[in-house]
C-alpha positions in Angstrom: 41.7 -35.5 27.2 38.8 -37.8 26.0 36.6 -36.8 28.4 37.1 -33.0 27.4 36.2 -34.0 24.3 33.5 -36.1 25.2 32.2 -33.2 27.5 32.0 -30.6 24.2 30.5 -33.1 22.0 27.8 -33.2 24.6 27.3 -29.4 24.8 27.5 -29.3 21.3 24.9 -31.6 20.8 22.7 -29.8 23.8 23.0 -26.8 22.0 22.1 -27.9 18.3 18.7 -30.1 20.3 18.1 -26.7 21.9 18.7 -24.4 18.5 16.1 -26.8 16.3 14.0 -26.7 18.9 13.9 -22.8 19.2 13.8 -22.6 15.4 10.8 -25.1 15.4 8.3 -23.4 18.0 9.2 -19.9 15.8 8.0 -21.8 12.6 5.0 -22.8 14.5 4.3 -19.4 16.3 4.8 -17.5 12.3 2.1 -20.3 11.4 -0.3 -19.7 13.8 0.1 -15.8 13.1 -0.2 -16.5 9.5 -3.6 -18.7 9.9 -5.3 -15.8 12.3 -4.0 -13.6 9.6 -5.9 -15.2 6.8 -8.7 -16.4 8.6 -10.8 -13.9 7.5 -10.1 -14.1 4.0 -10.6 -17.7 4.2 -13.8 -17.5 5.9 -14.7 -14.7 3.2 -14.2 -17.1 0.3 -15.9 -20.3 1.8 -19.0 -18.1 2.0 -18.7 -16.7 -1.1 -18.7 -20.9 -2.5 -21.5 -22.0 -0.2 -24.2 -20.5 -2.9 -27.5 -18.6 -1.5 -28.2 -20.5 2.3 -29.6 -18.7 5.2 -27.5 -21.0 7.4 -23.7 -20.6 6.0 -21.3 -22.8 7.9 -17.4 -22.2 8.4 -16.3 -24.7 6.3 -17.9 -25.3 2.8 -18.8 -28.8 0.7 -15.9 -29.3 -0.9 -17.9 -31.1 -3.1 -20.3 -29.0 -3.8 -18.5 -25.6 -4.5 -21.0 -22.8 -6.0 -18.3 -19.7 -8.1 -21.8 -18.6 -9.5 -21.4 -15.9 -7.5 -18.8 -14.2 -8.9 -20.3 -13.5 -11.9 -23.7 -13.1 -10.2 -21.7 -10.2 -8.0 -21.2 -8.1 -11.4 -25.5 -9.4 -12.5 -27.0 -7.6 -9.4 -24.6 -4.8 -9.3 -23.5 -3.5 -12.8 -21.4 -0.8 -11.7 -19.2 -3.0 -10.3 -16.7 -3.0 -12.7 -16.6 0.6 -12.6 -15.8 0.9 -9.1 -13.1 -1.3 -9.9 -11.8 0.8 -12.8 -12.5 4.4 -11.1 -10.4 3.2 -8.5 -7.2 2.1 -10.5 -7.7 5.3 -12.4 -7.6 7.2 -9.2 -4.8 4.9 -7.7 -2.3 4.9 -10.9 -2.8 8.9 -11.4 -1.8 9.6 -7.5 0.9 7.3 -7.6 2.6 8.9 -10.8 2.1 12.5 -9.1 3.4 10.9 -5.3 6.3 9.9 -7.5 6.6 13.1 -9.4 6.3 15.6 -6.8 8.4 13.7 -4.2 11.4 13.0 -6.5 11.4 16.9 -7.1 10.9 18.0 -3.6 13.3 15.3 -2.1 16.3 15.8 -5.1 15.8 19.3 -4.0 16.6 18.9 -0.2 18.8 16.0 -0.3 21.0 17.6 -2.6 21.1 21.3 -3.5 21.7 23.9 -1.4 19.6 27.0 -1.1 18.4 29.6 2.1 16.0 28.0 4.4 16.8 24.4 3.0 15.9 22.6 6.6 12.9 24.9 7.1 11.0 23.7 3.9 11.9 19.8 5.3 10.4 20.9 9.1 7.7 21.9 7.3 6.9 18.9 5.2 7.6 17.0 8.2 5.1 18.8 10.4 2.6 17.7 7.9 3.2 14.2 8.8 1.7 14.9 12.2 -1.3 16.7 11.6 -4.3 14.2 11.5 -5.9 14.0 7.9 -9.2 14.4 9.4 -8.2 18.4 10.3 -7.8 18.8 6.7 -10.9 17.5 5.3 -13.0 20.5 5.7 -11.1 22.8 3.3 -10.4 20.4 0.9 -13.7 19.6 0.7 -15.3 23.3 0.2 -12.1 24.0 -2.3 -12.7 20.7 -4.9 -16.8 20.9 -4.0 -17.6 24.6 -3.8 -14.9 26.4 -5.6 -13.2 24.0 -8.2 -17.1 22.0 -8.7 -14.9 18.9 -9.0 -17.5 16.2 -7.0 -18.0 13.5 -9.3 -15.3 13.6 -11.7 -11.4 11.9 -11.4 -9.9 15.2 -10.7 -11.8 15.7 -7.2 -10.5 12.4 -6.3 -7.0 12.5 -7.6 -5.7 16.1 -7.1 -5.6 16.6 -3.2 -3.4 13.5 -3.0 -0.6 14.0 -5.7 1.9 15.0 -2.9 3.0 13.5 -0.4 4.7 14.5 2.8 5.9 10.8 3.7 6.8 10.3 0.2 9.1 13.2 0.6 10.7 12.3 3.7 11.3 8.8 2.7 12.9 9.5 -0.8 15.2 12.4 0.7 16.3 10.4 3.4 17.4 7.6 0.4 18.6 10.3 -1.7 20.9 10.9 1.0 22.4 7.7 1.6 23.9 8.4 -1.8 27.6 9.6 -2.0 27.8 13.5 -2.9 30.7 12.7 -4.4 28.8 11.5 -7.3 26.8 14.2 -7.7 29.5 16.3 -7.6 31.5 14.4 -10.7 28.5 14.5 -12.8 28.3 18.0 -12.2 32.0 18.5 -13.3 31.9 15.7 -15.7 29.3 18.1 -17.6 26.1 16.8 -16.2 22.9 18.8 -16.0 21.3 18.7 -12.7 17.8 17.5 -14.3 20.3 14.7 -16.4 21.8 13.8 -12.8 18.0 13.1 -11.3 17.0 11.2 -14.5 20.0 9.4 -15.0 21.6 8.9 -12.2 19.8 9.1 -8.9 16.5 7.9 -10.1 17.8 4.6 -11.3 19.7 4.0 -8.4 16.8 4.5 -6.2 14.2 2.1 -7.8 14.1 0.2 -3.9 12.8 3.6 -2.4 10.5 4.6 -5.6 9.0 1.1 -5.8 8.1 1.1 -2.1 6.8 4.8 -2.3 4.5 3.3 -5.6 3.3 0.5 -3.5 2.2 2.5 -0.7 0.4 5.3 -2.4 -1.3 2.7 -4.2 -2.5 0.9 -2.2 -3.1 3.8 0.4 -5.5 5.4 -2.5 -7.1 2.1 -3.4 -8.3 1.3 -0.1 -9.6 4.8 0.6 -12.9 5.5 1.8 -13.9 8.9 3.7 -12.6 10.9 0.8 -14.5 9.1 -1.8 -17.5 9.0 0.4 -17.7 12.9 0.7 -16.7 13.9 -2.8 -19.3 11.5 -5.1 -23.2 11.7 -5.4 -23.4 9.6 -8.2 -23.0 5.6 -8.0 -20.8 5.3 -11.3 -18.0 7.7 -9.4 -17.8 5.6 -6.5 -14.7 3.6 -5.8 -13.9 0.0 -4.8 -14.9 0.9 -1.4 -17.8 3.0 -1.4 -19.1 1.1 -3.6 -18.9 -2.6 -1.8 -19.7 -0.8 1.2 -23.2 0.2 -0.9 -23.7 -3.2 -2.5 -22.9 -5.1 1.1 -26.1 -2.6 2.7 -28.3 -3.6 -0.5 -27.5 -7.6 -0.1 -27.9 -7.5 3.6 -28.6 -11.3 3.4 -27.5 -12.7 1.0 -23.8 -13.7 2.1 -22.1 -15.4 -0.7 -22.7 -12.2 -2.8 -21.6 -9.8 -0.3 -18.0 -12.0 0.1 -17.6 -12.8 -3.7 -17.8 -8.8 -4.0 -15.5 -7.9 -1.3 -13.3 -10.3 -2.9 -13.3 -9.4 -5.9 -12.0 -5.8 -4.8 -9.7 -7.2 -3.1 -7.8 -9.5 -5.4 -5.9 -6.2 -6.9 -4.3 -5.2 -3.9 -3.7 -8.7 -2.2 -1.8 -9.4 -5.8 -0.1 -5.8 -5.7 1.1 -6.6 -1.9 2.3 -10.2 -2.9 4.4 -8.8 -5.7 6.1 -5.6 -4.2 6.0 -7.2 -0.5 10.2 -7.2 -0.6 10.3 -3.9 -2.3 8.2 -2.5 0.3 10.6 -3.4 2.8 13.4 -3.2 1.2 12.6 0.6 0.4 11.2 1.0 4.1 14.6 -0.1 6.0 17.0 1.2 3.9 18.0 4.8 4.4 17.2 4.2 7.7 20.3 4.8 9.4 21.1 8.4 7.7 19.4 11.5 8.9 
């Protein structure tokens, strides 16, 4: 009997060794992932503190850090801070409309019932898989040659305010939601515009906030669009514009990093914050079609 006993303390003691030890190399492997990960943002910001040398070397004087180029980024290039706020302005206003026109679009499939209900949602899910690239030619000659909207917020903002993922993903949440309720608001006297304020809107803040985080971020970091639809250097977003100032400092390297870092402090912050939201909103819904 003792040596039965002995014998499972044993295995149990093999198999708690072998357990850390598994649990260990995965911290280690997510470590290493994380470090190549940042790398380059690390490498970005010890340039940015090495000051104006021709030779910049991976690792900075500690004590001997240079920020003056942070605020010499915004001295050599004025418009800097416009970029920055052309592209929020862009950003915030597609995100509102995403949320706007999906919410409609998905309360309507998700929950009413009308002829040709699954044909509208094939359709908004065929436009998932044609390439944005086949669109860009008529969108351009409608906002540039027909509307005359190059250089102004509304060229930038209007061809993205829906959204044929945002759609997809807020139906398929909707969904997830009993009918049952719907149906007792309905009886109980509620509207169906009350229900979608006051009901399934605030019980689908996981699927909204991840739909917010992706189409702001997905606008922020946009480039070919801007690129094509502004002449003018004040209109040009976060992008454009770095891209610009990067091909005007060609040498001089702590500028070029302290300006693509300063872009990118909004959306590294934005990701940080909603990065549980964003999966959160991504995974759940998932198992109802």
């Amino acid at each position: 009997m003792s040596a039965g006993v002995r014998s499972n303390e044993v295995h149990s003691t093999t198999y708690n060794a072998l357990e850390t030890a598994r649990q260990i190399g995965l911290y280690i492997l997510l470590i290493i992932a994380s470090l190549i990960v940042l790398f380059p943002i690390f490498f970005s910001l010890s340039l940015a503190v090495q000051g104006n040398t021709v030779a910049p070397s991976l690792l900075p004087n500690f004590s001997k850090l240079d920020w003056s180029s942070f605020p010499q980024a915004f001295a050599q290039e004025p418009n800097l801070g416009r970029w920055i706020i052309n592209s929020f302005v862009v950003s915030i206003a597609v995100t509102v409309g995403q949320l706007v026109t999906s919410s409609l679009a998905a309360y309507a499939l998700a929950t009413l019932d009308f002829p040709g209900k699954n044909i509208f949602f094939l359709i908004f899910l065929a436009t998932l898989m044609i390439p944005w690239e086949a669109t860009v030619i008529p969108n351009y000659l409608t906002i540039a040659r027909d509307l005359h909207w190059k250089d102004s917020y509304q060229g930038l903002i209007v061809p993205f305010l829906a959204s044929g993922f945002g759609i997809f993903l807020l139906r398929q949440y909707f969904m997830t939601i009993p009918r049952d309720l719907y149906e007792a608001a309905i009886i109980d006297g509620c509207g169906r515009t009350r229900y979608l304020w006051s009901i399934l809107l605030p019980l689908s803040r996981p699927a909204l906030g991840t739909l917010a985080v992706y189409a702001f971020l997905n606008t922020y970091n946009q480039y070919y669009w801007p690129l094509l639809i502004t002449d003018s250097s004040e209109w040009r977003t976060t992008q454009v514009g770095i891209t610009a100032f990067r091909s005007t400092e060609a040498a001089v390297f702590n500028l070029q990093m302290a300006g693509t870092l300063i872009v990118m402090v909004p959306t590294l912050l934005l990701l940080i914050i909603g990065q549980r939201q964003l999966v959160r909103g991504l995974t759940a819904g998932a198992l109802k079609g």
